[in-house]
TORKOL-4160 file (C-alpha; in steps of 0.2 Angstrom, whole numbers, padded with zeros to 4 digits, m for minus):
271
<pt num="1" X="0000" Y="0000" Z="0000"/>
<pt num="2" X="0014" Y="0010" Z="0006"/>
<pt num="3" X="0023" Y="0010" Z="m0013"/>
<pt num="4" X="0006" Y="0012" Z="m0022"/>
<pt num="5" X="0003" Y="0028" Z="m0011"/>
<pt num="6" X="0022" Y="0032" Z="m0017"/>
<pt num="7" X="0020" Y="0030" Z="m0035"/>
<pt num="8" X="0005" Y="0042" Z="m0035"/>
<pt num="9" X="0013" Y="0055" Z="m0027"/>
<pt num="10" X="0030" Y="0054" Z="m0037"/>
<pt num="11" X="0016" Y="0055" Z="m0052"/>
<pt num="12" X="0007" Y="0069" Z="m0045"/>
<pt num="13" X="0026" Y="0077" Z="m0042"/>
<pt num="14" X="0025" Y="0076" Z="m0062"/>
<pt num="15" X="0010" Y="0084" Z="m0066"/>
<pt num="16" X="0017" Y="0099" Z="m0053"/>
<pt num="17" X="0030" Y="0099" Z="m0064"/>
<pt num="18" X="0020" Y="0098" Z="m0081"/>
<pt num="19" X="0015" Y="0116" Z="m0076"/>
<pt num="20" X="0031" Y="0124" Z="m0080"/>
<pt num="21" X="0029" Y="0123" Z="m0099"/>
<pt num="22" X="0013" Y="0133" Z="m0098"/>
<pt num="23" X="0020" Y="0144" Z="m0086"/>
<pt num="24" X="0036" Y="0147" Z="m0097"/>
<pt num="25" X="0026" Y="0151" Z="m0112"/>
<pt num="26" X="0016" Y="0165" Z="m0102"/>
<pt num="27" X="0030" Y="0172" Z="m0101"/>
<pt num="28" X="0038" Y="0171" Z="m0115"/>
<pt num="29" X="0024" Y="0178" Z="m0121"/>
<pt num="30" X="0024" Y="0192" Z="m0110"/>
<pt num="31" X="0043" Y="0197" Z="m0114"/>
<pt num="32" X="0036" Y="0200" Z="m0133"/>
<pt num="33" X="0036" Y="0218" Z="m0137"/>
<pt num="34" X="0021" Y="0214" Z="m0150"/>
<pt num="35" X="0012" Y="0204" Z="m0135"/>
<pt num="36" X="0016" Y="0215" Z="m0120"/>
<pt num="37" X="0006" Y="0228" Z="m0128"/>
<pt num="38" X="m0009" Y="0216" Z="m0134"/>
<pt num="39" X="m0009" Y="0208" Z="m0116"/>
<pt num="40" X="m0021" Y="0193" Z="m0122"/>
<pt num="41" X="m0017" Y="0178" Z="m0120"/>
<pt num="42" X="0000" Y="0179" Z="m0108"/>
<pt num="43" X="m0010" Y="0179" Z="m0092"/>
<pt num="44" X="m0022" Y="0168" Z="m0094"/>
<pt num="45" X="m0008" Y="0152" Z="m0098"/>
<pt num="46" X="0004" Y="0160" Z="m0082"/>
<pt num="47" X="m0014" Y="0159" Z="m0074"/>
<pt num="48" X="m0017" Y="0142" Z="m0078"/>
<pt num="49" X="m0001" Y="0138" Z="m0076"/>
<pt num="50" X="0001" Y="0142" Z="m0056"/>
<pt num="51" X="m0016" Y="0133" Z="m0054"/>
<pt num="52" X="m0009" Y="0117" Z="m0063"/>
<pt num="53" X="0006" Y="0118" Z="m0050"/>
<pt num="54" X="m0004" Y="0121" Z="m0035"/>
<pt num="55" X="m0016" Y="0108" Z="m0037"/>
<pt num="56" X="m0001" Y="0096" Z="m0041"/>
<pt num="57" X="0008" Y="0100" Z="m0027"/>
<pt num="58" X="m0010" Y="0097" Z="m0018"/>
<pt num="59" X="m0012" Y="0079" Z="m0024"/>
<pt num="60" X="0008" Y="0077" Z="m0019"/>
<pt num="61" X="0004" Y="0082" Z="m0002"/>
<pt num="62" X="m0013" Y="0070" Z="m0002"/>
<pt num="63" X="m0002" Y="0054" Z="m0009"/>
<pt num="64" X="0011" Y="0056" Z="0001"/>
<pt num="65" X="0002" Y="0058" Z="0018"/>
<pt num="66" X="m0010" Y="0047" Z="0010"/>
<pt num="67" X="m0026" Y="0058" Z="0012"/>
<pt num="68" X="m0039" Y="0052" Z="0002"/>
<pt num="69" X="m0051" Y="0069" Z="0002"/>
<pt num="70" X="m0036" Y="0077" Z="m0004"/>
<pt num="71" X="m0032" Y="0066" Z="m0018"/>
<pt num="72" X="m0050" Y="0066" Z="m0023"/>
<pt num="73" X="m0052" Y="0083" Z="m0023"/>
<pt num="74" X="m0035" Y="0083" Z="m0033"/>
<pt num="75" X="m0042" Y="0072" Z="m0045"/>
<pt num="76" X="m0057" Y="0080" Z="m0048"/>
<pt num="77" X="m0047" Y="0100" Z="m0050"/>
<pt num="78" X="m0035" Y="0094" Z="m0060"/>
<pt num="79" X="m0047" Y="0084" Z="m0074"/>
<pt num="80" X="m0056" Y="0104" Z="m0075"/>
<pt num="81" X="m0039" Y="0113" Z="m0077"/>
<pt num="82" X="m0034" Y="0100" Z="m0089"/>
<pt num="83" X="m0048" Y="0103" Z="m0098"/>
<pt num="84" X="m0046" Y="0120" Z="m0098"/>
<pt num="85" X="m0030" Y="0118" Z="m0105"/>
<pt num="86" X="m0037" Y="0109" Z="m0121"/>
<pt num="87" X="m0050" Y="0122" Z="m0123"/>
<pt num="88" X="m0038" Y="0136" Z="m0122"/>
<pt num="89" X="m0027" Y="0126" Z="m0134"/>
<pt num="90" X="m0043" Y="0122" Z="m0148"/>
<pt num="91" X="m0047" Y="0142" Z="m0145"/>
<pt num="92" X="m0029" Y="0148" Z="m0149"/>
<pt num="93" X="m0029" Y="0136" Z="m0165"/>
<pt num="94" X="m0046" Y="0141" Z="m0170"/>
<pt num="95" X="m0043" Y="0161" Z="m0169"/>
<pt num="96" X="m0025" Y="0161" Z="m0176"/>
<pt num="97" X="m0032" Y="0151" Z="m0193"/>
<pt num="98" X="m0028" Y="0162" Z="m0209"/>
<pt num="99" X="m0014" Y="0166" Z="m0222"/>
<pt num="100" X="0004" Y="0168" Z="m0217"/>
<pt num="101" X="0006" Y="0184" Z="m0228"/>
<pt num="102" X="0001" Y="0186" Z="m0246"/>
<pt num="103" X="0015" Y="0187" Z="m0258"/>
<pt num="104" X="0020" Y="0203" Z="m0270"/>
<pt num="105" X="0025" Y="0205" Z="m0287"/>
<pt num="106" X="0044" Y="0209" Z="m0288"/>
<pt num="107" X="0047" Y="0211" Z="m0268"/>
<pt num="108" X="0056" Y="0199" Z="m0256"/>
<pt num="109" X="0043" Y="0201" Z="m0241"/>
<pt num="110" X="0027" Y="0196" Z="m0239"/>
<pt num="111" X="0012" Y="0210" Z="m0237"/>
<pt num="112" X="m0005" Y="0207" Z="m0225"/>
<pt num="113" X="m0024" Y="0211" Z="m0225"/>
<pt num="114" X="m0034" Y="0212" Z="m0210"/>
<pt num="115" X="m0047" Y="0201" Z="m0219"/>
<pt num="116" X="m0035" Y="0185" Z="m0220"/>
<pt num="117" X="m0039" Y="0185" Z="m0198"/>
<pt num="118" X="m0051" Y="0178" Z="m0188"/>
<pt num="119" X="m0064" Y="0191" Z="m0183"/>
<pt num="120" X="m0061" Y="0188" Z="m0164"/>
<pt num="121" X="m0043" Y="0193" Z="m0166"/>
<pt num="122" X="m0048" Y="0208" Z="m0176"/>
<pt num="123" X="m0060" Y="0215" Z="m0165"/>
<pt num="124" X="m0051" Y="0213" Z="m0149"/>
<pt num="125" X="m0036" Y="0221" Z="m0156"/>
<pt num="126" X="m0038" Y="0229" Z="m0173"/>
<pt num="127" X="m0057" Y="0236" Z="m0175"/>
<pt num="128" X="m0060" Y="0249" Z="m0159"/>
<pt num="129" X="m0050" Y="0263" Z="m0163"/>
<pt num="130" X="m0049" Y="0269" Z="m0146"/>
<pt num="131" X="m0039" Y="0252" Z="m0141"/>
<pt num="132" X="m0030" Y="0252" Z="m0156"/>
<pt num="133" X="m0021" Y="0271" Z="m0150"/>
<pt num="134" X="m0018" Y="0263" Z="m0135"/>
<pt num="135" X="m0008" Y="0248" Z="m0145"/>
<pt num="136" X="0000" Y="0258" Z="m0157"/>
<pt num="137" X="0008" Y="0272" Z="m0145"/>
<pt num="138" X="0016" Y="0256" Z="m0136"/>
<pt num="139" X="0021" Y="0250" Z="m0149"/>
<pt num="140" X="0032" Y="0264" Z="m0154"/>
<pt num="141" X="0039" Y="0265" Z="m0139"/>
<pt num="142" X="0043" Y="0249" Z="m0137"/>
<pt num="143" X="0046" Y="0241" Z="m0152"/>
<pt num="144" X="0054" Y="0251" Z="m0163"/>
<pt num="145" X="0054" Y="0241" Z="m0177"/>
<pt num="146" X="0057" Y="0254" Z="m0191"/>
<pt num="147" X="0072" Y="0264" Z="m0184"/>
<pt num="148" X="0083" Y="0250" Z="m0192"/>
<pt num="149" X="0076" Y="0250" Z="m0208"/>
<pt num="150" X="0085" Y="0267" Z="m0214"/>
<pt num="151" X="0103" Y="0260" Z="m0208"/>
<pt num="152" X="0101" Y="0244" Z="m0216"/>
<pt num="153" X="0094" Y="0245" Z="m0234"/>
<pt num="154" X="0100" Y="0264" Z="m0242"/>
<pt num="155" X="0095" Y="0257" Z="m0262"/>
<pt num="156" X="0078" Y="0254" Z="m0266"/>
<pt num="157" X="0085" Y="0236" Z="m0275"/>
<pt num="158" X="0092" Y="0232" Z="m0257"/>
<pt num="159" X="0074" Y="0235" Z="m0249"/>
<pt num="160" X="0063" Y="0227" Z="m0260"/>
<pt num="161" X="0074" Y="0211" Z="m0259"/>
<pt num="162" X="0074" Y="0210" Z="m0243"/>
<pt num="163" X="0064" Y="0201" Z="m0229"/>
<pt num="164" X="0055" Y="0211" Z="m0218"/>
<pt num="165" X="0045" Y="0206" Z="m0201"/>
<pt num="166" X="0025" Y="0207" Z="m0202"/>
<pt num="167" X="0027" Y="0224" Z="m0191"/>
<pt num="168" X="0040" Y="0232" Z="m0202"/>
<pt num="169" X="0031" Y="0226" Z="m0220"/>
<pt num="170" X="0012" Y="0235" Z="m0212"/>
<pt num="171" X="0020" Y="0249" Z="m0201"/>
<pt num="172" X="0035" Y="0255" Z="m0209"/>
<pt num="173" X="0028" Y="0258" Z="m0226"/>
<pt num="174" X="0017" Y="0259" Z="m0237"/>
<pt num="175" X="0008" Y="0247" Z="m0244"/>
<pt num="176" X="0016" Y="0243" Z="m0261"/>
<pt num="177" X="m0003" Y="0242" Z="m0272"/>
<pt num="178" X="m0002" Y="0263" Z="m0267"/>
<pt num="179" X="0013" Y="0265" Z="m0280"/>
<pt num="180" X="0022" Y="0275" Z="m0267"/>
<pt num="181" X="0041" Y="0280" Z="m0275"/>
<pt num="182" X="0055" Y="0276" Z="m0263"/>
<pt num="183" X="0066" Y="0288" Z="m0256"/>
<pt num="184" X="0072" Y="0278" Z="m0240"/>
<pt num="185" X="0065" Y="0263" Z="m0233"/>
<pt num="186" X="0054" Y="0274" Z="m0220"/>
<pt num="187" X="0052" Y="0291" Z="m0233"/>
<pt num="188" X="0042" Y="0289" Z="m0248"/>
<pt num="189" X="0035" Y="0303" Z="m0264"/>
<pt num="190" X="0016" Y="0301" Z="m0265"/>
<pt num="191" X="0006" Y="0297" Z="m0279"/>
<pt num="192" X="m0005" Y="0308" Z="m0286"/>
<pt num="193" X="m0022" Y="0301" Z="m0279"/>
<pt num="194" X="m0020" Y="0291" Z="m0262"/>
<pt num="195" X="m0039" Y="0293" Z="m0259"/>
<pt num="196" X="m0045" Y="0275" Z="m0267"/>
<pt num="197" X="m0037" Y="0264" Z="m0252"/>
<pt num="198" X="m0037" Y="0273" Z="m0234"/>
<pt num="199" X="m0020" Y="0265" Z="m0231"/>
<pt num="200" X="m0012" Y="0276" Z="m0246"/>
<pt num="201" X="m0020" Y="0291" Z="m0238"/>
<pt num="202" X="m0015" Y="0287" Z="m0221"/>
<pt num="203" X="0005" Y="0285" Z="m0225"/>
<pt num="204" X="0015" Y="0299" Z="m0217"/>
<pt num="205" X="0033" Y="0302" Z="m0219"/>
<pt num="206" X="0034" Y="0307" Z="m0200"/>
<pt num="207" X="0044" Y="0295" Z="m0191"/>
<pt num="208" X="0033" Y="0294" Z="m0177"/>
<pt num="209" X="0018" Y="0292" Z="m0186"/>
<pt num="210" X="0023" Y="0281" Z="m0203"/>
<pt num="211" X="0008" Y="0267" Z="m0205"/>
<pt num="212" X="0006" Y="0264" Z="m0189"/>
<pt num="213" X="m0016" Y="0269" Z="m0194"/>
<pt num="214" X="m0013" Y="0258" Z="m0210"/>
<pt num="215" X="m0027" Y="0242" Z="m0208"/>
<pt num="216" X="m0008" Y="0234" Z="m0213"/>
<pt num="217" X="0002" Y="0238" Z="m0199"/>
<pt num="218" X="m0015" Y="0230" Z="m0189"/>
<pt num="219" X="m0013" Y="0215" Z="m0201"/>
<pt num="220" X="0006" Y="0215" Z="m0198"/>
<pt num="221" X="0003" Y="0214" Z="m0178"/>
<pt num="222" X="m0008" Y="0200" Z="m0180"/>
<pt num="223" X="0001" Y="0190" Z="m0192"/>
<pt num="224" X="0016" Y="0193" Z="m0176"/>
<pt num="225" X="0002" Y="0187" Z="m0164"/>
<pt num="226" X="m0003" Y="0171" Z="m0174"/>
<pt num="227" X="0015" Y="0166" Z="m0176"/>
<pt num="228" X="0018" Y="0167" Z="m0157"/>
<pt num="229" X="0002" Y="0162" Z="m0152"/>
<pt num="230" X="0002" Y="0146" Z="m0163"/>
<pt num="231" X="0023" Y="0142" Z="m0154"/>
<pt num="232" X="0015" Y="0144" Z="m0137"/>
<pt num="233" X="0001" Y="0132" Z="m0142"/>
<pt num="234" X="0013" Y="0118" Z="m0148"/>
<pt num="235" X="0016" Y="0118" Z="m0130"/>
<pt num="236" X="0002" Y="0119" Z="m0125"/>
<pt num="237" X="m0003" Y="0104" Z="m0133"/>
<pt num="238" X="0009" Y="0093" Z="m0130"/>
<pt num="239" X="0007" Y="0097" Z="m0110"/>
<pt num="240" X="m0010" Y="0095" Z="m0111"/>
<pt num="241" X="m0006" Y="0077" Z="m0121"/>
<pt num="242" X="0008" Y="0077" Z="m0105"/>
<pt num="243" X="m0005" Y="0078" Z="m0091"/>
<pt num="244" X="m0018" Y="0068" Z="m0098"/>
<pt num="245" X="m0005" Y="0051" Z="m0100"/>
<pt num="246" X="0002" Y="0059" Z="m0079"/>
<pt num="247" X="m0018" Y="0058" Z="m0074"/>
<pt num="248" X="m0022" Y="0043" Z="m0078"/>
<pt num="249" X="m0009" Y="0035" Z="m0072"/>
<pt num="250" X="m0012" Y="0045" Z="m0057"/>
<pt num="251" X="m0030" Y="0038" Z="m0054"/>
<pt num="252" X="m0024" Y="0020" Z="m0057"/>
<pt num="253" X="m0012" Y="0023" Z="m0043"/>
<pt num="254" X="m0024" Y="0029" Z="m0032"/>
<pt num="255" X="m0037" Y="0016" Z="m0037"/>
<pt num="256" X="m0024" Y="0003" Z="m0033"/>
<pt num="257" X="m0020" Y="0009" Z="m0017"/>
<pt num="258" X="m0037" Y="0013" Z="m0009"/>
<pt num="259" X="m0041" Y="m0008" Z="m0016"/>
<pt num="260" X="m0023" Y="m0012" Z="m0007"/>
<pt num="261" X="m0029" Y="m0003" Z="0009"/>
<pt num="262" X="m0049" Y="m0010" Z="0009"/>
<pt num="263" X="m0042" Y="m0025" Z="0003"/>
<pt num="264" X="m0029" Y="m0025" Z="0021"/>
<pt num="265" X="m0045" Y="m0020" Z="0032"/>
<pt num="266" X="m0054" Y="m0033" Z="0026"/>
<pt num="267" X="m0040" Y="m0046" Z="0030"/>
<pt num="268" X="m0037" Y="m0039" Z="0048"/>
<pt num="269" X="m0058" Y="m0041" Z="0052"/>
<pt num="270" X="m0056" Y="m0060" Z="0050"/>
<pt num="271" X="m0037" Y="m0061" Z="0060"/>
């Protein structure tokens, strides 16, 4: 009885353990310029995360005093956070479907429309204009993805052929179907008429305003959100694949050792 009560806690010690994946990936996610200033879905994994770790730690404690309440509630809180794991991952699979980028004549990097997006990801980031100020002011500040640009590529040849982020293709210029002429990789001469897309009227040369209005600098974060979002969720999945295997072993071990211990009662009434 003693072992069986042994091998459920060193299992439960596991699915403690299991928790530092999710957590870790909270806060990668959190350390991501683009994602800091989103502040989705960060929380919500480092959230689940410490609850996955205390209610491991819970069921350690139960197998390894051999409390039975406390394993059973252990049981019974990790199958819902476990759960909760799987819907989070589906969710985060479901919202981040879409293109990676859509390809453009005679240019190296890729260029991205809003429609190409799940529309729960657009409106909790790019469709209130009031939360997307918020997100574009931070983003300035703390990711300055266009500074670079100017240093780097100095010939239009070197610019066009070369690959550029989702952030730097939507925000730091314009959108190449405006027929914008290129001065430097964040300065460009205007066409004539800008007014048949908003994204050609919304361009500006000033370094602190650029396209960061442009529906393609919304597209460009989002295509940064879906290919983070979709790294976390690999992880996610596999720990949720992780705990599933850890808790059913940990039931049969506590299955077997509450049939070990009614089994040893019984013995004793008839010795």
């Amino acid at each position: 009885m003693a072992l069986n009560y042994m091998g459920a806690a060193a299992i439960n010690a596991v699915a403690a353990l299991l928790s530092i994946p999710v957590i870790a990936a909270g806060i990668w996610l959190s350390t991501q310029a683009d994602n800091a200033c989103v502040q989705i879905l960060q929380w919500p994994l480092i959230g689940l995360g410490v609850a996955v770790l205390a209610v491991g730690l819970a069921g350690f404690i139960g197998a390894f005093w051999r409390l039975p309440w406390l394993l059973l509630a252990y049981m019974v809180l990790m199958l819902l956070l476990v759960a909760a794991l799987a819907c989070v991952a589906v969710f985060v699979f479901v919202a981040t479907a879409g293109t990676s980028g859509r390809p453009v004549p005679s240019r190296a990097f890729l260029e991205y429309d809003l429609s190409d997006y799940s529309g729960w990801l657009r409106r909790r980031v790019a469709d209130e204009p009031a939360r997307w100020d918020e997100i574009k002011t931070c983003l300035a500040a703390t990711a300055p993805v266009c500074s670079e640009l100017n240093q780097t590529y100095a010939a239009p040849q070197d610019f066009f052929a070369a690959w550029l982020s989702p952030m730097q293709s939507g925000c730091c210029k314009p959108p190449t179907r405006c027929g914008y002429t290129f001065v430097s990789a964040t300065n460009w001469i205007s066409p004539i008429d800008t007014a048949a897309d908003p994204d050609c009227a919304a361009w500006s040369n000033d370094q602190d305003r650029l396209c960061y209005s442009c529906d393609s600098c919304k597209a460009g974060l989002l295509q940064n959100l879906r290919r983070e979002w979709r790294r976390a969720d690999v992880v996610l999945a596999v720990t949720v694949v992780a705990l599933l295997a850890v808790y059913a072993m940990g039931c049969y071990a506590f299955r077997t050792a509450r049939t070990d211990e009614l089994f040893r009662r019984y013995r004793q009434g008839y010795t």
